[in-house]
C-alpha positions in Angstrom: 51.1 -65.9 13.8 52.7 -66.2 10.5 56.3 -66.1 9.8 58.0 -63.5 7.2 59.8 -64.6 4.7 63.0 -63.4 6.4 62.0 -64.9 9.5 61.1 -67.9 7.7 64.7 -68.3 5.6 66.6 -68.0 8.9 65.0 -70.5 10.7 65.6 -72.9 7.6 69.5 -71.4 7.7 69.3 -72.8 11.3 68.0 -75.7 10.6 70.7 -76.5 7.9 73.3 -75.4 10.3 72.1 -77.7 12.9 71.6 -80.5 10.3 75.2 -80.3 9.3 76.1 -80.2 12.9 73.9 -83.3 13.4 75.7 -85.1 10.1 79.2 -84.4 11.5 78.7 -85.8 15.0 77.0 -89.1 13.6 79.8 -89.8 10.7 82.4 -92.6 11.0 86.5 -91.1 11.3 87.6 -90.2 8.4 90.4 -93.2 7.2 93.9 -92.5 6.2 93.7 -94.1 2.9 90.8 -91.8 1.7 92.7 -90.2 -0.9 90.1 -87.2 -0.5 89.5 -87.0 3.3 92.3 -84.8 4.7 94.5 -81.9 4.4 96.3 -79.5 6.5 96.1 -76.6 7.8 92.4 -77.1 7.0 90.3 -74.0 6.4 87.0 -75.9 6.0 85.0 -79.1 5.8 82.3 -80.6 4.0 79.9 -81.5 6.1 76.9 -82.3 4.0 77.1 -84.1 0.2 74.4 -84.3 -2.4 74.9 -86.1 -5.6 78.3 -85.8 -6.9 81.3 -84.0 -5.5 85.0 -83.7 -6.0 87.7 -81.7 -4.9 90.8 -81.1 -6.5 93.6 -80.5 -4.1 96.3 -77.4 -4.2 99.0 -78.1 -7.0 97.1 -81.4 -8.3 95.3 -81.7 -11.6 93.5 -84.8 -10.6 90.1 -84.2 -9.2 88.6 -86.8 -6.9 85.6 -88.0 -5.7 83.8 -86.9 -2.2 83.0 -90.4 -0.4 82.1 -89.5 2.9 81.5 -86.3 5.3 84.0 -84.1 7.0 86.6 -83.9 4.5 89.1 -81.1 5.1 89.6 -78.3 2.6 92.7 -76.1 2.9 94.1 -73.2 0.8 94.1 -73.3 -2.8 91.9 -76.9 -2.7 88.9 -76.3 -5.1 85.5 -78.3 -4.8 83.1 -79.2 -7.6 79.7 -80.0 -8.0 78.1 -82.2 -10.8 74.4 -81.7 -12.2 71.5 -82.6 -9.8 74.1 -82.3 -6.9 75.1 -79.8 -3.9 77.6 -79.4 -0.4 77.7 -77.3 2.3 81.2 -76.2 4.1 81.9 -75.1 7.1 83.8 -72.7 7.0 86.3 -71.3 10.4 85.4 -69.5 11.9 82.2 -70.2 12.0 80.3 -69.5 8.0 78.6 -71.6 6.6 78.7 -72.2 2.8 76.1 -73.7 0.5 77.2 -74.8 -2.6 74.8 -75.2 -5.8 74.7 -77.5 -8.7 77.3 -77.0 -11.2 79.3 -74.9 -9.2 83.4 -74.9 -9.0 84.6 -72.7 -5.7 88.3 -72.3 -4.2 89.1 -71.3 -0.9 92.2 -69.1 0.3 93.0 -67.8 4.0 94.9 -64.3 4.8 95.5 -62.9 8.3 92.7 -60.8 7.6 90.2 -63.3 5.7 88.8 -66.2 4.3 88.0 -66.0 0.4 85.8 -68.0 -1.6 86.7 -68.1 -6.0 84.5 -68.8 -7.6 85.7 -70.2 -11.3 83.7 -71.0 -14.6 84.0 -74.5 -15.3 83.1 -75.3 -19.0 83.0 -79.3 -18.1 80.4 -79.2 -15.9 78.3 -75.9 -17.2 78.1 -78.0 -20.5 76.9 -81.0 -18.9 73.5 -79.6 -17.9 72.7 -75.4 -17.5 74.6 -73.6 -20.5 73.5 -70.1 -18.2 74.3 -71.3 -15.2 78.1 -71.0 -13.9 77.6 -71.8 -10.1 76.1 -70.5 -7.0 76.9 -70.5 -3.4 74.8 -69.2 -0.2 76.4 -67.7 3.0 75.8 -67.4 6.5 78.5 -65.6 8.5 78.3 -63.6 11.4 82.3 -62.1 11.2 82.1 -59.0 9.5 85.2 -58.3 7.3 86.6 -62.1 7.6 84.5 -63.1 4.3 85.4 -62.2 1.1 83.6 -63.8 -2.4 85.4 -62.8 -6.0 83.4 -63.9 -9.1 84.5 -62.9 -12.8 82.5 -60.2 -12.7 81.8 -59.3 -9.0 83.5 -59.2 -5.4 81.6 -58.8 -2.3 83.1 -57.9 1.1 80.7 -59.5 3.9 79.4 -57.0 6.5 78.4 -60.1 8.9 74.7 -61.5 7.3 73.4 -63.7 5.0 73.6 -63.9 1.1 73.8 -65.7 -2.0 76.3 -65.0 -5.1 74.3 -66.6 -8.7 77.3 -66.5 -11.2 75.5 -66.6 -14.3 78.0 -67.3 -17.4 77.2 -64.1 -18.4 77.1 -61.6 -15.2 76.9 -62.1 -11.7 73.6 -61.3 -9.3 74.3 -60.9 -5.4 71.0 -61.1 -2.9 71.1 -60.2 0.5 69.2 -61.8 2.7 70.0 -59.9 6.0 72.4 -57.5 6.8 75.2 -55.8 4.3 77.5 -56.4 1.7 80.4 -54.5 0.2 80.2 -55.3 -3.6 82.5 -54.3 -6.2 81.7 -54.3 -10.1 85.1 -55.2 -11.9 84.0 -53.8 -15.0 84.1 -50.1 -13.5 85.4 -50.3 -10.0 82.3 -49.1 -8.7 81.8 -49.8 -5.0 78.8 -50.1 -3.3 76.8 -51.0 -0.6 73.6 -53.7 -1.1 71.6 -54.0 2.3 69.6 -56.7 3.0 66.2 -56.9 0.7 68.6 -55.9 -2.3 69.8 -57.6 -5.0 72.7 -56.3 -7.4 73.5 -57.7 -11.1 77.0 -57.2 -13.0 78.3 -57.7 -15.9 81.5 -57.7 -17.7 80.7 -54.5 -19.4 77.4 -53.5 -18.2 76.5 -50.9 -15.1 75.0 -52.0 -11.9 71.5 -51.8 -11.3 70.0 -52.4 -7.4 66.3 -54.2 -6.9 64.1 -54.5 -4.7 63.3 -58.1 -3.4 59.8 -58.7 -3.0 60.4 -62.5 -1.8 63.8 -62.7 -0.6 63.2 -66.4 -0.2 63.0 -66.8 -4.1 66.5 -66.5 -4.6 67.3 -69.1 -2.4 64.7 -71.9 -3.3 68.0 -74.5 -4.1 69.2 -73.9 -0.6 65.6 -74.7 1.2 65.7 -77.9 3.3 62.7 -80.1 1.4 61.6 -83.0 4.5 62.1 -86.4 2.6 59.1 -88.7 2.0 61.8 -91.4 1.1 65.4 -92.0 1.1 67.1 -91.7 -2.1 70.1 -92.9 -3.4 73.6 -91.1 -3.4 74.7 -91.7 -6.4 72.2 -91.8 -9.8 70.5 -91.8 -13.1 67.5 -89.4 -13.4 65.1 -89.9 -16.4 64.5 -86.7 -18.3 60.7 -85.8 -18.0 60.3 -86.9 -21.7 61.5 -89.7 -21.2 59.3 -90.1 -17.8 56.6 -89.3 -20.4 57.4 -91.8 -22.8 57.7 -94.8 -20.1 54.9 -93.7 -18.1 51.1 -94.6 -19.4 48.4 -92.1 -19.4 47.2 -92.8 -16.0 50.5 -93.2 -14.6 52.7 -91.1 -13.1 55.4 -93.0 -11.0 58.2 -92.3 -12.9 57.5 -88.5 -12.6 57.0 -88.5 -8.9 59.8 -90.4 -8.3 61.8 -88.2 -10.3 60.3 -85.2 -8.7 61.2 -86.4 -5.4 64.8 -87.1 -6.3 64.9 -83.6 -7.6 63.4 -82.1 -4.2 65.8 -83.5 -2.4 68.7 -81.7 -4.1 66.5 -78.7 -3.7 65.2 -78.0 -7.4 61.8 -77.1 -6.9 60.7 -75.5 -9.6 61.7 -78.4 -11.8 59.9 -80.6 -9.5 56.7 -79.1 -9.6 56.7 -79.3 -13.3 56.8 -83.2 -13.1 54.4 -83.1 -9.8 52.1 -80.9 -12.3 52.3 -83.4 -15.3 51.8 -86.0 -13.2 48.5 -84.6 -11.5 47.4 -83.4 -15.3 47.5 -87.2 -15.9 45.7 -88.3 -12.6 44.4 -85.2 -10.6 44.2 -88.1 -7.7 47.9 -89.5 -7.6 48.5 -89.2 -3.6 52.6 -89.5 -4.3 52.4 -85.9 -6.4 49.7 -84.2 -3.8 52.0 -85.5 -1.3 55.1 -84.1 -3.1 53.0 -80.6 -3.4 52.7 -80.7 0.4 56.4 -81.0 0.7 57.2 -77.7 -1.6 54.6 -75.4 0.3 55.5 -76.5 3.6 59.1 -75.7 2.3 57.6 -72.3 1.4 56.2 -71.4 4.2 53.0 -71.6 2.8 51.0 -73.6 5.3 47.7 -73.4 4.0 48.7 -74.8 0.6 50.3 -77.7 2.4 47.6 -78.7 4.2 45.5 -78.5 1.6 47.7 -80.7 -0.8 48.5 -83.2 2.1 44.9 -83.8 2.9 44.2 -84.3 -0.9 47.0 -86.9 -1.4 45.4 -88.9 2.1 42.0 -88.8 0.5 43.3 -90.2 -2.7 45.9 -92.7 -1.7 44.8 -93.8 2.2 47.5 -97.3 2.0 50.4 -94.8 1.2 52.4 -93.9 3.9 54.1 -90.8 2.2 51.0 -89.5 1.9 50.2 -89.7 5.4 54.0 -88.6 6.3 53.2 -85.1 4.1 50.1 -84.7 6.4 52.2 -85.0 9.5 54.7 -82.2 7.9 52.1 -80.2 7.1 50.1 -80.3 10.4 53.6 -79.6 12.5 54.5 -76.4 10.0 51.0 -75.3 11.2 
């Protein structure tokens, strides 16, 4: 029987949950002379890094580099995202927080609750999205222990699942499952957004509630995307044009690769327009059907992924990432 899309985004919350579980259990102690790795009293930890992050700790102006898992995050600590990169926190007790691209979030503790800032950070919004200001994904299960403030939007967690998209300009809120308590700053207004709903504020604008037809659209950065390769921590991605400008008709490597590098940070969209050139150029390259497979399984859409994977075996037998996508596909079904 096929999965909902709600059905379908909470299994792939639990499997990120359990992955960062997994990453925790299997990462060396932190050292004492990691200028980054500890603090105390620690509210959270990071316990997966993509790409490049830093935190910059309470009362410092120096920001420093993320090199390895499980570094503590108290009060007042902020952590930063680069381009092309994204974290996940765990959060006590028990929340989990997804961090986008491009994203600068602080964390505070009260009695009563933990709140996550987010902040508008013109260093890294310049350095890639000039409409993006951050976003950040939540699973909790506490009601009343979460709170998110944004420049244009606070939300008071009910105990569910949702994600905040701080655009430099206004501020949407999705709910995935459950209840939120937002608040528009603008006019005060309160309200209630259930889960199915999402919510856009700005700073002078009203609040207008929509219906989610896919709630897993909003999410697509957070969706876990199985790798057909490793990739590298720390790197340089080609722009497509210039992808376009090594590459030669017939050749597409440099856009797979870079679609795969991009997958793995959890841009699909961007992804699929490389894996799309790339299969305009050579309907037959087995690395992009492959690469297809990998977004629809990621989807949920398991016809699509078979479909792709068997394409990508047909054309390119001697790969093995071809026949990896297959075995992807086949388990989804």
């Amino acid at each position: 029987m096929r999965m909902s899309g709600r059905i379908a985004l909470r299994r792939c919350a639990s499997l990120h949950l359990l992955l960062a579980l997994l990453s925790c259990a299997f990462t060396e102690p932190v050292l004492a002379q990691d200028a980054a790795a500890a603090c105390a009293p620690t509210i959270g930890r990071l316990v997966s890094v993509q790409g490049n992050v830093d935190v910059q700790r309470a009362g410092s102006q120096d920001w420093i580099r993320i090199k390895r898992l499980d570094t503590s995050v108290c009060t007042g600590d902020r952590v930063r995202t680069a381009p092309l990169s994204r974290a996940a926190l765990f959060v006590q007790p028990e929340t989990i927080v997804r961090v986008d691209q491009n994203t600068t979030v602080a964390l505070s503790q009260t009695t009563a609750e933990v709140v996550v800032e987010f902040f508008q950070d013109d260093v890294i919004r310049a350095a890639r999205d000039s409409q993006s200001c951050g976003a950040g994904y939540f699973i909790t299960r506490f009601p009343k222990k979460l709170r998110v403030t944004t420049p244009h939007m606070n939300a008071a967690v009910e105990g569910t699942e949702f994600e905040v998209d701080v655009r430099c300009a206004s501020t949407e809120l999705a709910v995935i499952e459950g209840a939120v308590r937002s608040q528009n700053l603008a006019t005060s207004e309160e309200f209630l957004v259930n889960g199915g709903q999402m919510v856009a504020a700005g700073p002078s604008s009203g609040v207008a509630v929509t219906t989610l037809v896919k709630p897993t659209d909003a999410v697509q950065w957070v969706l876990y995307y199985p790798p057909l390769a490793e990739t590298k921590d720390e790197f340089e991605l080609p722009t497509a044009e210039q992808c376009r400008n090594l590459a030669s008709p017939a050749d597409g490597g440099c856009l797979t690769q870079r679609a795969e590098t991009l997958l793995g940070l959890g841009r699909s969209d961007e992804a699929l327009q490389d894996v799309d050139e790339a299969l305009k150029r050579d309907p037959r390259n087995g690395e992009a059907n492959a690469l297809r497979a990998v977004v629809q399984i990621a989807r949920n859409d398991n016809a699509a992924a078979l479909q792709a994977a068997n394409a990508a075996t047909s054309s390119a037998p001697d790969s093995y990432r071809s026949w990896l996508a297959l075995s992807y596909a086949q388990q989804a079904g």
